[in-house]
py3Dmol code that shows the C-alpha trace and the ligand (Angstrom):
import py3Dmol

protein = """\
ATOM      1  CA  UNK A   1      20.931  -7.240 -11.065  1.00  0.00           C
ATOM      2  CA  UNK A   2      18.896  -9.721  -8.797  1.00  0.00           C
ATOM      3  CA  UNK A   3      15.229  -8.480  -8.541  1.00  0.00           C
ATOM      4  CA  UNK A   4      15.487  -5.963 -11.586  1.00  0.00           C
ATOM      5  CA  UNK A   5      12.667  -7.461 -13.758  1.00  0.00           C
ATOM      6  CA  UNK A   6      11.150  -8.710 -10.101  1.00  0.00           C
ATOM      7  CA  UNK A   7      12.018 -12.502 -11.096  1.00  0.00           C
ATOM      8  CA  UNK A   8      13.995 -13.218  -7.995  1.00  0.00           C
ATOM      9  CA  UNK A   9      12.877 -13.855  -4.653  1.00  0.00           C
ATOM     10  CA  UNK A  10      14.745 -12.202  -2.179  1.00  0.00           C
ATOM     11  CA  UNK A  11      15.215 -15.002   1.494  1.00  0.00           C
ATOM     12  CA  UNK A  12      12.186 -13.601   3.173  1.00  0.00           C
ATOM     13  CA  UNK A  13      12.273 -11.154   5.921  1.00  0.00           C
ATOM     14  CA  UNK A  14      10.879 -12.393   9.581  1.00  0.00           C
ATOM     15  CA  UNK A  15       6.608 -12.074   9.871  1.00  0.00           C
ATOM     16  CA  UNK A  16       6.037  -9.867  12.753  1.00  0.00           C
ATOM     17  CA  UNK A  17       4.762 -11.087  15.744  1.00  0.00           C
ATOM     18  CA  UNK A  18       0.673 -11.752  15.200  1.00  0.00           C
ATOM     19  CA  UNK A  19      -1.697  -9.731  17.416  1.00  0.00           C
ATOM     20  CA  UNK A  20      -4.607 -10.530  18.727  1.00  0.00           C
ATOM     21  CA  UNK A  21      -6.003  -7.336  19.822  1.00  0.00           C
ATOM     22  CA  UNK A  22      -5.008  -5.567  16.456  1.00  0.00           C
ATOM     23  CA  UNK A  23      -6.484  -8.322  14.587  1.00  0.00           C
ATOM     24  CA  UNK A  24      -9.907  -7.468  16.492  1.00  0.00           C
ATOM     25  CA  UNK A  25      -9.659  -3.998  16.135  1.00  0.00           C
ATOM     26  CA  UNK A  26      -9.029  -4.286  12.346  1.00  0.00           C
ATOM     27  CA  UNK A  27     -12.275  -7.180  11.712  1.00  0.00           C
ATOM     28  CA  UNK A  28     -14.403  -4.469  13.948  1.00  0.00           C
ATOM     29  CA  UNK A  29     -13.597  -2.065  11.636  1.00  0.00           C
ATOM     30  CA  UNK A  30     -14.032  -4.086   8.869  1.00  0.00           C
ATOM     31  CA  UNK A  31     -17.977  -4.856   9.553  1.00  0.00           C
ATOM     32  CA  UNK A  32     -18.159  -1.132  10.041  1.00  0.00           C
ATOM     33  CA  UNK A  33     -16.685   0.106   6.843  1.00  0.00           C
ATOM     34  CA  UNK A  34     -18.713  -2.613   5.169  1.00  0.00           C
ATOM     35  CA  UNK A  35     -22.026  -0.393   5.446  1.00  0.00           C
ATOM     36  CA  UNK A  36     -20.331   2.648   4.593  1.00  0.00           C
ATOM     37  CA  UNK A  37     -22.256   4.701   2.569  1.00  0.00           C
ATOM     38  CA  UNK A  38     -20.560   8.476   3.402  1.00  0.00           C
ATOM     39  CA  UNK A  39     -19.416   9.344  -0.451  1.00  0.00           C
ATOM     40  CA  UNK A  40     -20.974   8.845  -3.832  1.00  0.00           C
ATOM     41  CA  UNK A  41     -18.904   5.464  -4.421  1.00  0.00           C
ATOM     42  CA  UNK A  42     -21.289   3.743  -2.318  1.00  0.00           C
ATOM     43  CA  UNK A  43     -23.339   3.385  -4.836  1.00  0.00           C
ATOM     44  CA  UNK A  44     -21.605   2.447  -7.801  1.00  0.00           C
ATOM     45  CA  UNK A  45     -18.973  -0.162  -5.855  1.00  0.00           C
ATOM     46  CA  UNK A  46     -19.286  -4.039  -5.825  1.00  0.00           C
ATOM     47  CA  UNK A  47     -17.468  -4.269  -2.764  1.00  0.00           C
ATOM     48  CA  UNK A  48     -15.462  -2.218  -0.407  1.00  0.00           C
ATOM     49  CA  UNK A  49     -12.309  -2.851  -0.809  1.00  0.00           C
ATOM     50  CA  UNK A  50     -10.732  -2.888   3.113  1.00  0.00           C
ATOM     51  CA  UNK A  51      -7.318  -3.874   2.762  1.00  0.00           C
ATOM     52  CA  UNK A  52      -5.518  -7.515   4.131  1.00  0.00           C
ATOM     53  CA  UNK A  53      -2.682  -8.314   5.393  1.00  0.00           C
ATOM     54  CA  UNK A  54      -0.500  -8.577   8.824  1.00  0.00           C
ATOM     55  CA  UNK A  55      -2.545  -6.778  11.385  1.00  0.00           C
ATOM     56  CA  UNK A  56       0.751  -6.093  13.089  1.00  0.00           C
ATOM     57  CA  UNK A  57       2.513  -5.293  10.156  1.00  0.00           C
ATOM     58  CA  UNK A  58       6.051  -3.384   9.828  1.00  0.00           C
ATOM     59  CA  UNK A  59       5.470  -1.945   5.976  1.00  0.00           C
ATOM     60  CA  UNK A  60       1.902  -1.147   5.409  1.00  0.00           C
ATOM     61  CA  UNK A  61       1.196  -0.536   1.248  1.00  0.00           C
ATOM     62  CA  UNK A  62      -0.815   2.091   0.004  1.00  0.00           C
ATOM     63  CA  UNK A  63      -2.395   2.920  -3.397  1.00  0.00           C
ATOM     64  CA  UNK A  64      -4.533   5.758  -4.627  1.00  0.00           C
ATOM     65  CA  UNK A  65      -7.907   3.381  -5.042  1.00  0.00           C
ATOM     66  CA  UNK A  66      -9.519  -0.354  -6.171  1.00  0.00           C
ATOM     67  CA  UNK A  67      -9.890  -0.665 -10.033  1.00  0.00           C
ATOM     68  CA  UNK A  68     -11.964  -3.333 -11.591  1.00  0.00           C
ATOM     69  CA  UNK A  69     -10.844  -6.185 -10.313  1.00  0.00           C
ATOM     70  CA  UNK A  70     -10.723  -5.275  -6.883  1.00  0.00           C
ATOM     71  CA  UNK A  71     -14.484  -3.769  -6.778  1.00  0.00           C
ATOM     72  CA  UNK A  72     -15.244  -7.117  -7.912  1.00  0.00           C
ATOM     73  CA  UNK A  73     -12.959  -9.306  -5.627  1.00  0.00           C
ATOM     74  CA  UNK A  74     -13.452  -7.034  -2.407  1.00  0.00           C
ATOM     75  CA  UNK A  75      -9.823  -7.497  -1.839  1.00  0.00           C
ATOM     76  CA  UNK A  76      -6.543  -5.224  -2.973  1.00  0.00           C
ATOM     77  CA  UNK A  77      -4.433  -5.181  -5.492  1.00  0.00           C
ATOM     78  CA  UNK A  78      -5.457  -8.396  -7.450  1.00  0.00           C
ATOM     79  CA  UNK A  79      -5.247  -8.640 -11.365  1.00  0.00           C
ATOM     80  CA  UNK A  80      -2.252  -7.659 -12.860  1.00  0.00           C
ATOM     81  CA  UNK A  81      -1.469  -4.678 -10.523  1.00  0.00           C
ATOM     82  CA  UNK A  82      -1.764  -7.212  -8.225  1.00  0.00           C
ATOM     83  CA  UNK A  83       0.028  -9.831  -9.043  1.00  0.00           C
ATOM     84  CA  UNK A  84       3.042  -7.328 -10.402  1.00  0.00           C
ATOM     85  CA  UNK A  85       2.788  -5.979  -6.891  1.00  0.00           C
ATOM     86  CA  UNK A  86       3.528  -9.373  -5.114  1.00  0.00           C
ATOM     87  CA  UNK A  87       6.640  -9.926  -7.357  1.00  0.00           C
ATOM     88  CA  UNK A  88       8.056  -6.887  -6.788  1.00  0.00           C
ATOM     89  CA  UNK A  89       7.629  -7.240  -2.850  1.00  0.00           C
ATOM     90  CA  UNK A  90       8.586 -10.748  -3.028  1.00  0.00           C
ATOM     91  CA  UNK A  91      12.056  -9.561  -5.349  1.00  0.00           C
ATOM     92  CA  UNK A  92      12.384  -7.245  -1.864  1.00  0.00           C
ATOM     93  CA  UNK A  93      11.844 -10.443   0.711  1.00  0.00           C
ATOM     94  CA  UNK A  94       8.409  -9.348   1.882  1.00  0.00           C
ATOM     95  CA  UNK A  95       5.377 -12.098   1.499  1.00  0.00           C
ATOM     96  CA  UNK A  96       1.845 -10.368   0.889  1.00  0.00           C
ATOM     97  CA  UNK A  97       0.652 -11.948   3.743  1.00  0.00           C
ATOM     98  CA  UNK A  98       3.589  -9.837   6.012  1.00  0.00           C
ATOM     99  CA  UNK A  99       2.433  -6.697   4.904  1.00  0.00           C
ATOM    100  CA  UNK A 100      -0.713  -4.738   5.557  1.00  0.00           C
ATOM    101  CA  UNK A 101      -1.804  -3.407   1.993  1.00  0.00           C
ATOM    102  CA  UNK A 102      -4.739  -0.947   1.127  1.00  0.00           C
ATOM    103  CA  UNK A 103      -6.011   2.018  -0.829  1.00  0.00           C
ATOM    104  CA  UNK A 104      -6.653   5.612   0.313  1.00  0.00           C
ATOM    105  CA  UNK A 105     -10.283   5.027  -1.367  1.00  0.00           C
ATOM    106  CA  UNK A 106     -12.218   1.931   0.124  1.00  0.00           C
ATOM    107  CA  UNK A 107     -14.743   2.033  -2.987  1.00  0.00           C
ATOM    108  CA  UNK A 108     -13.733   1.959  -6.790  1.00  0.00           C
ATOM    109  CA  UNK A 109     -14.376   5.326  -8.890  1.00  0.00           C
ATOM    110  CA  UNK A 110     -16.095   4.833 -11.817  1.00  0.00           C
ATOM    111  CA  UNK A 111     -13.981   4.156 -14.084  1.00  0.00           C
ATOM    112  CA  UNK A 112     -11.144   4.401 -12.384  1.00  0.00           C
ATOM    113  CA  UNK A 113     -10.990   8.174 -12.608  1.00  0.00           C
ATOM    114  CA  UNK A 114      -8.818   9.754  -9.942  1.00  0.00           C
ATOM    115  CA  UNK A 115     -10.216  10.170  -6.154  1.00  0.00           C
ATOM    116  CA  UNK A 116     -12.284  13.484  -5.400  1.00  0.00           C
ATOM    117  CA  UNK A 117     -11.445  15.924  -2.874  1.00  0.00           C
ATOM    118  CA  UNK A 118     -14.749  15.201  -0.586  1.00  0.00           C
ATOM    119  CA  UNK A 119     -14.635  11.747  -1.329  1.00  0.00           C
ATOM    120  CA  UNK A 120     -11.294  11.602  -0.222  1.00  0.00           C
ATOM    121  CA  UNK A 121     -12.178  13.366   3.109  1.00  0.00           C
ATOM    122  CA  UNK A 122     -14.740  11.120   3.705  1.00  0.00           C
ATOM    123  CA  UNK A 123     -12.469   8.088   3.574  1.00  0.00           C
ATOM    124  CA  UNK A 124      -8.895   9.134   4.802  1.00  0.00           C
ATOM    125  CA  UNK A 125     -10.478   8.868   8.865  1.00  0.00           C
ATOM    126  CA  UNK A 126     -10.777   4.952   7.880  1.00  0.00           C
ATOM    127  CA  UNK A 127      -6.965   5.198   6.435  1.00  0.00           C
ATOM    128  CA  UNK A 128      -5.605   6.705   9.486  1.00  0.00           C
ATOM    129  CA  UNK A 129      -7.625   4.184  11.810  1.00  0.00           C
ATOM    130  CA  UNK A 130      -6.338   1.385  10.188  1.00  0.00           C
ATOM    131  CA  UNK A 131      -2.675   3.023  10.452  1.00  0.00           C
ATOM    132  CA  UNK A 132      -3.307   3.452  14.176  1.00  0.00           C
ATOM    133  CA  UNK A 133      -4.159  -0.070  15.110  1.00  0.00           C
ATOM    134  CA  UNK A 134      -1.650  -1.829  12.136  1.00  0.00           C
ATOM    135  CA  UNK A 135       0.951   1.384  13.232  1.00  0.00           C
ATOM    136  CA  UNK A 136       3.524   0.057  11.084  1.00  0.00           C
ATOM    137  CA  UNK A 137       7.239   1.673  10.753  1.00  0.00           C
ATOM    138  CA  UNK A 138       7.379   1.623   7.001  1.00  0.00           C
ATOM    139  CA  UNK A 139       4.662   2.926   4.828  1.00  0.00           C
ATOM    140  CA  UNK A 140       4.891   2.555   0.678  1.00  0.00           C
ATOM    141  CA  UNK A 141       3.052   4.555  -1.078  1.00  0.00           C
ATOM    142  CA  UNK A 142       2.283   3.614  -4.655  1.00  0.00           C
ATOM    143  CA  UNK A 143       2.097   6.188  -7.603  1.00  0.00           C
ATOM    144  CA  UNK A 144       1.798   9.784  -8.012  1.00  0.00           C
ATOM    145  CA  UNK A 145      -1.889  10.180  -7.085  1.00  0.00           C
ATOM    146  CA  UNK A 146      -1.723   8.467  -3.861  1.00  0.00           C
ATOM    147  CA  UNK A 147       1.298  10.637  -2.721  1.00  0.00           C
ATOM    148  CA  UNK A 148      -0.076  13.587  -3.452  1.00  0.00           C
ATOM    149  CA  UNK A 149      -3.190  12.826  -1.813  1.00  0.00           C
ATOM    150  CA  UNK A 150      -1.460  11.321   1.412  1.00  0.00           C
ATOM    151  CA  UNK A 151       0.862  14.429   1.990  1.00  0.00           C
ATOM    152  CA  UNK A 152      -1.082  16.827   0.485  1.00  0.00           C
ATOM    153  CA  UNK A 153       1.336  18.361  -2.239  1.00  0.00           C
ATOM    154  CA  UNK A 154       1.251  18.341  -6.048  1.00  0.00           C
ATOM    155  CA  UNK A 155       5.239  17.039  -6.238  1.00  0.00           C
ATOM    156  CA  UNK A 156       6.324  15.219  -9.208  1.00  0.00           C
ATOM    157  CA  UNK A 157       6.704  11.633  -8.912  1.00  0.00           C
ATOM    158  CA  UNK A 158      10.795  11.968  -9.559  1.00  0.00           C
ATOM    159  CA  UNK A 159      10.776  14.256  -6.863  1.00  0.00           C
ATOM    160  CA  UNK A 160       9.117  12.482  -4.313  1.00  0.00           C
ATOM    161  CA  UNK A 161      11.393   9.141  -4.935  1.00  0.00           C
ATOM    162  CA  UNK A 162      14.484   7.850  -3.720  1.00  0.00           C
ATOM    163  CA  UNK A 163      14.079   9.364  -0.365  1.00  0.00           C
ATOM    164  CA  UNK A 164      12.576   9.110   3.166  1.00  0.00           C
ATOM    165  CA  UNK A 165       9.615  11.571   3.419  1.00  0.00           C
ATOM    166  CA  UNK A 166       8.355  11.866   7.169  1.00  0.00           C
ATOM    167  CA  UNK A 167       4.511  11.810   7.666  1.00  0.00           C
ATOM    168  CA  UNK A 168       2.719  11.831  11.210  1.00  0.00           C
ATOM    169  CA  UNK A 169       4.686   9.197  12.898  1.00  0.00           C
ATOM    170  CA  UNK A 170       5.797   7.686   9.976  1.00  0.00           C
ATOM    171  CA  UNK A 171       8.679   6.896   7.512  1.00  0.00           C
ATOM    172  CA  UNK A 172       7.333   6.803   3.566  1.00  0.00           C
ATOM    173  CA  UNK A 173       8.546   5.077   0.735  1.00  0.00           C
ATOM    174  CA  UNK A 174       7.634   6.478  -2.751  1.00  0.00           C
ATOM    175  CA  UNK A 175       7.348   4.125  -5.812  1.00  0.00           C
ATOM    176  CA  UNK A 176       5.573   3.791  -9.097  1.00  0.00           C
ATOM    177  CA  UNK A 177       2.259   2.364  -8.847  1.00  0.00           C
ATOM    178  CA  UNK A 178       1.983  -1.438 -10.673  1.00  0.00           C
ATOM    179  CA  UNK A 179       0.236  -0.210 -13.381  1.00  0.00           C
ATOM    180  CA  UNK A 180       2.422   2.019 -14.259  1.00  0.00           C
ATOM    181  CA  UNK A 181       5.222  -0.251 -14.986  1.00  0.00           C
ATOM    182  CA  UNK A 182       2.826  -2.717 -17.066  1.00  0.00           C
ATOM    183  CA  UNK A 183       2.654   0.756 -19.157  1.00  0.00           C
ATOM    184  CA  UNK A 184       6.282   1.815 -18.796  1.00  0.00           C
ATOM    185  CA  UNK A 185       7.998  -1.646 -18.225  1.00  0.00           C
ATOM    186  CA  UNK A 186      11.423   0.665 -18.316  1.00  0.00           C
ATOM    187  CA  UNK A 187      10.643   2.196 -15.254  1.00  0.00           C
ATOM    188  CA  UNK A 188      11.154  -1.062 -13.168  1.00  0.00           C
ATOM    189  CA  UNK A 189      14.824  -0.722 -12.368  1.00  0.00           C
ATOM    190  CA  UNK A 190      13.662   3.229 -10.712  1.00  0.00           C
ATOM    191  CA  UNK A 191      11.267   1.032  -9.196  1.00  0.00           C
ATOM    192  CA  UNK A 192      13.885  -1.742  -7.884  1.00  0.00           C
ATOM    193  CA  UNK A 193      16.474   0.877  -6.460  1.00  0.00           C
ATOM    194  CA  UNK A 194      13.300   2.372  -4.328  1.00  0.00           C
ATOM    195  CA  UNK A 195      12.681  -0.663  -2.976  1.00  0.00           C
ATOM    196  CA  UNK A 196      15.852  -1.534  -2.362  1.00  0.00           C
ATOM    197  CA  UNK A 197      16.234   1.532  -0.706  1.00  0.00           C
ATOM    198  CA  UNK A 198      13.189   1.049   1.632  1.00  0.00           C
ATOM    199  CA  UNK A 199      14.094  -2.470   1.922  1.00  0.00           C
ATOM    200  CA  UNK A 200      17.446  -1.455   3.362  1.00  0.00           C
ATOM    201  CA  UNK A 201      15.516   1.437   6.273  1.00  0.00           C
ATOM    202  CA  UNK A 202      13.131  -1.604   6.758  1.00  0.00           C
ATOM    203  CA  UNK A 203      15.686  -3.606   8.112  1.00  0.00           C
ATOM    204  CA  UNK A 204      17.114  -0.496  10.035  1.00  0.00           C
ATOM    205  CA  UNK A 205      14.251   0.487  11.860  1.00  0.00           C
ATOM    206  CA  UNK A 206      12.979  -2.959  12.846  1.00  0.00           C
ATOM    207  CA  UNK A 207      16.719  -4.188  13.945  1.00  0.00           C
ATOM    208  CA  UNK A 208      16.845  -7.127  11.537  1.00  0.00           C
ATOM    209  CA  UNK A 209      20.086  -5.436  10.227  1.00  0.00           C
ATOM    210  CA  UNK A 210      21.510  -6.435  13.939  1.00  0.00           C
ATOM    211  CA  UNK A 211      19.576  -9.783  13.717  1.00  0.00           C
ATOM    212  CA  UNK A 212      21.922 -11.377  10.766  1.00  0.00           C
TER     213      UNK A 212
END
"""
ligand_1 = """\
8
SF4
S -15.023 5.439 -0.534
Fe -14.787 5.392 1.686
S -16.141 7.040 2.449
Fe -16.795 6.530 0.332
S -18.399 4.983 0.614
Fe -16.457 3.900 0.286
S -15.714 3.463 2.361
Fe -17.263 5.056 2.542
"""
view = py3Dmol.view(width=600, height=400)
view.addModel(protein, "pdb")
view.setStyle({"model": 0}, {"cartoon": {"style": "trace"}})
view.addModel(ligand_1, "xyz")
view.setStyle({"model": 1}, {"stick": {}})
view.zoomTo()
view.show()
């Protein structure tokens, strides 16, 4: 099956439009978040880890929080995660650079231990800004931890998957996180019929369905 083991590229799917005013809003927030210092991971990060991508962005990624690499880079999803990550969007037709991608946690918790309820109340109002200005159509939301943070439920994985879960204005897509499947390499074809399921709304909701 093309894209099971996240091999194949997919032809890639259209950039969206770039914007100028979004792209402002985002680098303003950017220096602000910078000098953040409102949870305990201020002082234990490297870096704060923003997020990159299309400002304008249809599918905006989200994890749970930076690891190692990414306290040390400043940027998401690098190292392994990472570069799993970009084959598995690529296997869908999305570049990186397409796709807005981010954590729920700007700062990395010491060793990697799972996000805090305060710190994660200090952070989300930077998640939810960036969501306003990127305001993408699709959001994926990697892993277990992440989706229960972002809706606010302790759901299996399994039963969060395979479907369309409304939240605010917005249509979610839960996966496995990256790391997972360097653990569990089985669980890649799950992980390939999700995103061929989002893949297919994607091109729904943004009329590229109509397009071809
Ligand atoms: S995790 Fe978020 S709230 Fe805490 S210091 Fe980093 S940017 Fe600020």
């Amino acid at each position: 099956m093309q894209g099971l083991l996240f091999g194949n590229d997919a032809e890639c799917l259209p950039v969206p439009a770039p914007s100028e005013s979004s792209a402002k809003a985002l680098a303003k927030l950017l220096e602000s978040a910078k000098e953040c210092c409102q949870c305990r991971l201020a002082e234990t990060r490297l870096h704060v880890v923003f997020g990159e991508g299309a400002p304008c962005a249809d599918l905006v990624v989200i994890g749970e929080a930076p690891g190692a690499d990414e306290d040390a880079s400043g940027r998401p999803f690098v190292g392994r995660s990472g570069q799993l990550l970009d084959k598995i969007l690529s296997a869908a037709g999305f570049q990186r650079e397409a796709v807005f991608i981010c954590n729920i946690l700007k700062c990395r918790p010491p060793g990697n231990r799972n996000p805090l309820a305060d710190e994660i109340d200090c952070c989300i109002p930077l998640l939810h800004r960036q969501l306003q200005i990127v305001n993408p159509k699709i959001i994926l939301v990697l892993g277990k931890v992440a989706a229960n943070t972002l809706f606010a439920n302790t759901l299996s994985l399994g039963s969060m998957r395979g479907k369309v879960t409304k939240w605010k204005a917005y249509d979610c897509f839960i996966t496995y996180h990256p790391a997972a499947l360097l653990r569990n390499p089985h669980w890649k074809h799950g992980c390939w019929e999700d995103m061929q399921r989002m893949t297919a709304h994607y091109k729904e909701v943004t009329g590229q369905n109509n397009a071809r």
